[in-house]
N, C-alpha and C positions, 0 to 999 in steps of 0.2 A: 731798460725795463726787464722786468723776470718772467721769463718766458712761460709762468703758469699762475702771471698776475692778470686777471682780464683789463682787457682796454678800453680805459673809460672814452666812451664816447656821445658826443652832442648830435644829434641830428638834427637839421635847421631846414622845414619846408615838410607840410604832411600833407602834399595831395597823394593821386597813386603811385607816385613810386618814391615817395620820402614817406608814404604809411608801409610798403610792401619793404622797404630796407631798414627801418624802423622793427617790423617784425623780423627780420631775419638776424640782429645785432641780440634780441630780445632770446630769441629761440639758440642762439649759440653761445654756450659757457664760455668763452673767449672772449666773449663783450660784455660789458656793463654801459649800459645807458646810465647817463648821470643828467639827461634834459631832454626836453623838445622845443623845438623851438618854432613860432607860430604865431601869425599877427592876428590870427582869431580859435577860438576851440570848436574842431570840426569833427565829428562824427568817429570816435579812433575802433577800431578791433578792442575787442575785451582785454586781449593781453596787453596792450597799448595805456589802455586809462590808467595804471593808476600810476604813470610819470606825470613830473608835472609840466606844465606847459610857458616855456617864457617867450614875451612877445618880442622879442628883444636880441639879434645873436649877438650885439659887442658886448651887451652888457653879460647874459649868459655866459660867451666865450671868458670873459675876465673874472665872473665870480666862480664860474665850474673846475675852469682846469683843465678839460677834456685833452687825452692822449691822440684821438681820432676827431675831427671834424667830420660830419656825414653834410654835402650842402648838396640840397634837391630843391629850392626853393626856384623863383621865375629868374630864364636864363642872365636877365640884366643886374643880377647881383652876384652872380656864379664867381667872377672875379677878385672883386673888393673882398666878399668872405672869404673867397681862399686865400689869397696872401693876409687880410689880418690873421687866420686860424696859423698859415706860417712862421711871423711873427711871432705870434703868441706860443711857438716850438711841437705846434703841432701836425700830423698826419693827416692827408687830407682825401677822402673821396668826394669827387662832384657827379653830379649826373649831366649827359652830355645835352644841348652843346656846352663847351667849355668852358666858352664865352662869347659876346656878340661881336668882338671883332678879333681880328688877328691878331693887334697888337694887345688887346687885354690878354690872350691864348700865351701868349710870349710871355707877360707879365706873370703869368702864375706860373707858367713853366721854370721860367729865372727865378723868381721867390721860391718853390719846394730846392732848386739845387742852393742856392745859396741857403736856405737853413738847412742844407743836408735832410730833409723830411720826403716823404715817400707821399705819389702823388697820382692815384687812380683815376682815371675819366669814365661812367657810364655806361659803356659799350657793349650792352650787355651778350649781344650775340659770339661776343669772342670768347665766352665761355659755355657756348649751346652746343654740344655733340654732333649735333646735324647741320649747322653751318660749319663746324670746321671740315666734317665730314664734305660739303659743299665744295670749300673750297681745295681740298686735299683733291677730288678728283679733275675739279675746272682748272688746277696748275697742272695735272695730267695730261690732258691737252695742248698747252702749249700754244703761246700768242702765236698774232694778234688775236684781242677777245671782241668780242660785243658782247656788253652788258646791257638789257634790257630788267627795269626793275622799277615796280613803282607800290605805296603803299599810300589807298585812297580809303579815308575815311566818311561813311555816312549817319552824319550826326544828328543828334536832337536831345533836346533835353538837360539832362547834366554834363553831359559829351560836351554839346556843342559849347555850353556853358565854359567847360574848361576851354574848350580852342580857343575859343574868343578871347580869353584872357591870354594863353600862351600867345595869341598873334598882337596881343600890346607891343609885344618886343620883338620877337620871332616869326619870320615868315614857316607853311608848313615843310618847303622843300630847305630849310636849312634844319628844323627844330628835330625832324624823320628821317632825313638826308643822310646828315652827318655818319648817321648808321651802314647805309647802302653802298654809299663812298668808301667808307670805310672796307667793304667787304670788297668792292674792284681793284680798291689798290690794295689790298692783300693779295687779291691773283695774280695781280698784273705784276704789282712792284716794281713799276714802270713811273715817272715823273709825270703828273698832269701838265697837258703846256699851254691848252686852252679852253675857257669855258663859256659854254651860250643857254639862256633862261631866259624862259618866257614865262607870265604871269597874267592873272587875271582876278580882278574882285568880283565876286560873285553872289554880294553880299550886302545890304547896306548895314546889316548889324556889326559892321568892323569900319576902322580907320578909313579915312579915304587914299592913304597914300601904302594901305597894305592891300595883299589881295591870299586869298584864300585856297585859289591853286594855282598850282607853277610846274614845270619841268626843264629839269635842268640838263645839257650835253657837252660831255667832256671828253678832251681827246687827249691821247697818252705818246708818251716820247717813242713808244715800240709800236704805233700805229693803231694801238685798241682806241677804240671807240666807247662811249657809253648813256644810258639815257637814265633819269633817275625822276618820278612823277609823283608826286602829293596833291591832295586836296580833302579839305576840311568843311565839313557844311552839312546839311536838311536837304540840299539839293544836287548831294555827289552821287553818280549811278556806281552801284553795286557790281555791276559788270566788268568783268577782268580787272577786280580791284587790287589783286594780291600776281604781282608778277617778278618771279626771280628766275631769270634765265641767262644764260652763259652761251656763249656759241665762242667756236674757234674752228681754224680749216679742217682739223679732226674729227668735230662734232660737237656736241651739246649737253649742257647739263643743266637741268630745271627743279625746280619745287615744285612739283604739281600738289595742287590745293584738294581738300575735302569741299566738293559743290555746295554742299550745303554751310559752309562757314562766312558768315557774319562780321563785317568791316569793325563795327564795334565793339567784336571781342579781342578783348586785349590777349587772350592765349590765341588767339588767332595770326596776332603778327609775328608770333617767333616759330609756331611749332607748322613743322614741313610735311607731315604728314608722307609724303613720298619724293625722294630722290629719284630722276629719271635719266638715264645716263643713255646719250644716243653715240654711236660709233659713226662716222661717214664712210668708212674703207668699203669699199664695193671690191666684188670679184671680176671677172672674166666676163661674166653675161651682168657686168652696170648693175646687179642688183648686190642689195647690204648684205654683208659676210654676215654679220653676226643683228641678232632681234634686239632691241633696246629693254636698257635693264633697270629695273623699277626695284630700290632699296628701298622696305619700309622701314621705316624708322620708328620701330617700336618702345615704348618704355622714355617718352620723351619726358623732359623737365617743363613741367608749368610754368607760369610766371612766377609763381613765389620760389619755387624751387630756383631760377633760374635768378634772384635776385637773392638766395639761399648760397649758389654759386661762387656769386659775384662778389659777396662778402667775405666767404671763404677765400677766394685769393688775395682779397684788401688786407686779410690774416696774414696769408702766406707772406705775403710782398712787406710785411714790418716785419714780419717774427724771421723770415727767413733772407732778409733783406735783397730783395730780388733787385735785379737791375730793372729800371721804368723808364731808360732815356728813350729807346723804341717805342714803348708803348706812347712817352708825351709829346714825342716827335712827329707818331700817326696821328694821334691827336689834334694837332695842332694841322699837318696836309687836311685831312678831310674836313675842318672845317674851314681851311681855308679855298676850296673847290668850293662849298656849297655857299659861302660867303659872296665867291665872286660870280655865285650863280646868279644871288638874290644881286649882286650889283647889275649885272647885265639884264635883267626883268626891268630895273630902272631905268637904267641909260637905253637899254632897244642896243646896243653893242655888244659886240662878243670881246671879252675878256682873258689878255694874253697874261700869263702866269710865268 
């Protein structure tokens, strides 16, 4: 392809984050949208309406063409589209999870190498400033870690409207998880060996064999530890909803939150607002060398921006053919932890890896 030919691309699934990477393929002369794809016509951004809308991705996928498959649609198709979009010699981003089990994760990982095609997951904090900034100081430190981290949503309305639909397929501690996980075993880079999840329905508006919150705890080959908590609902408390902390025999490193921020704001779950970095070293008289150092993190990327980002390296990683076995390898670990999180909430056992 001629590196100043744009990339035609399908996008298949337009809730929030298949309309927010929709507008971002829209907004960069490097993509051309050539569909959307969509089993009803929902409400799009002005820039958005005047594609058209098919309900359909085989059919779509075969009459388009598309260089790029964009798939955001409900986790339990994330699969099947991406290898037919492979197949059919295409480039594929998906939004994470990757898939609902391990072995579909494999499945599309083997389909992008075997057709040679380039294969992004979701992720989207691995391209936000302030988590890597995160974790560039938590490897500072030096195992073992505990990770303490959870993202609790208080829903109603259209919120909860969509959970209820994500939890057809997806429990919350794998659907939010996958992200968390993802960010310990970046510190750690350590093998997970075992994992334990508990669960609870809290809900009769959901399935009876899913439940709405869960946490999951995993333990790592260099001794880290970790805790990772979700819950989706009308009846989730707001209190210490947003917790991302690090601890190692060095000390500590946190996201401390704006008090006044809102579980339901989606620029709420990425942006850190302040970096808190504690030292343990004590002097002579047991008290701390040094005062703990609070990095603001000014000038942060919103959500569109940060799914502005995300696209931009889905760019990068075709035009510049970047290596992605890392990335579809991490991929495929973090959903495999929060997989066997949700297995262990079933069984009442803890799950050896």
């Amino acid at each position: 392809m001629s590196q100043d030919k744009p990339i035609r691309v399908l996008v298949a699934g337009l809730g929030n984050m298949g309309r927010s990477h929709a507008l971002a393929y829209h907004n960069n002369p490097s993509f051309e949208i050539v569909g959307l794809v969509n089993r009803s016509t929902p409400k799009l951004e002005p820039e958005l309406q005047g594609y058209k809308i098919h309900p359909d991705f085989t059919t779509a996928l075969a009459e388009l063409k598309p260089d790029l498959c964009s798939i955001n649609t409900y986790s339990d198709s994330h699969a099947d589209f991406a290898v037919a979009a492979f197949e059919a010699g295409c480039d594929v981003f998906v939004e994470k999870p990757l898939a609902t089990t391990v072995a579909d994760a494999e499945r599309v990982v083997a389909a992008a190498k075997k057709a040679g095609r380039k294969l992004v997951i979701g992720y989207i904090l691995r391209h936000h400033p302030s988590w890597t900034r995160l974790i560039e100081e938590a490897r500072k430190l030096g195992p073992p870690y505990v990770f303490r981290m959870n993202l609790n949503q208080q829903s109603s309305g259209p919120t909860w409207a969509t959970h209820k639909s994500l939890m057809r397929t997806t429990s919350p501690i794998v659907d939010c998880g996958v992200h968390y996980v993802d960010v310990m075993c970046q510190i750690t880079d350590a093998r997970a060996v075992e994992v334990r999840g508990m669960g609870l329905r809290l809900s009769d508006e959901i399935a009876a064999d899913m439940y709405n919150y869960g946490q999951l705890q995993v333990l790592f080959e260099d001794g880290s530890v970790g805790w990772y908590e979700a819950g989706w609902g009308p009846m989730i408390s707001e209190t210490a909803f947003f917790v991302k902390d690090v601890m190692s025999p060095k000390g500590a490193v946190s996201i401390v939150m704006d008090p006044n921020a809102k579980s339901d704001d989606i620029d709420t779950h990425t942006k850190t607002s302040v970096i808190r970095l504690h030292t343990a070293e004590t002097g002579p008289d047991g008290k701390f060398i040094r005062p703990d150092q609070d990095m603001t993190m000014t000038g942060e990327p919103g959500h569109q921006e940060l799914c502005d980002l995300e696209q931009a390296f889905v760019l990068r990683a075709i035009r510049e053919d970047l290596d992605l076995d890392r990335h579809m390898a991490d991929a495929v670990a973090s959903l495999r932890i929060c997989l066997a999180a949700d297995e262990s909430v079933r069984t009442g056992q803890p799950i050896r890896l």
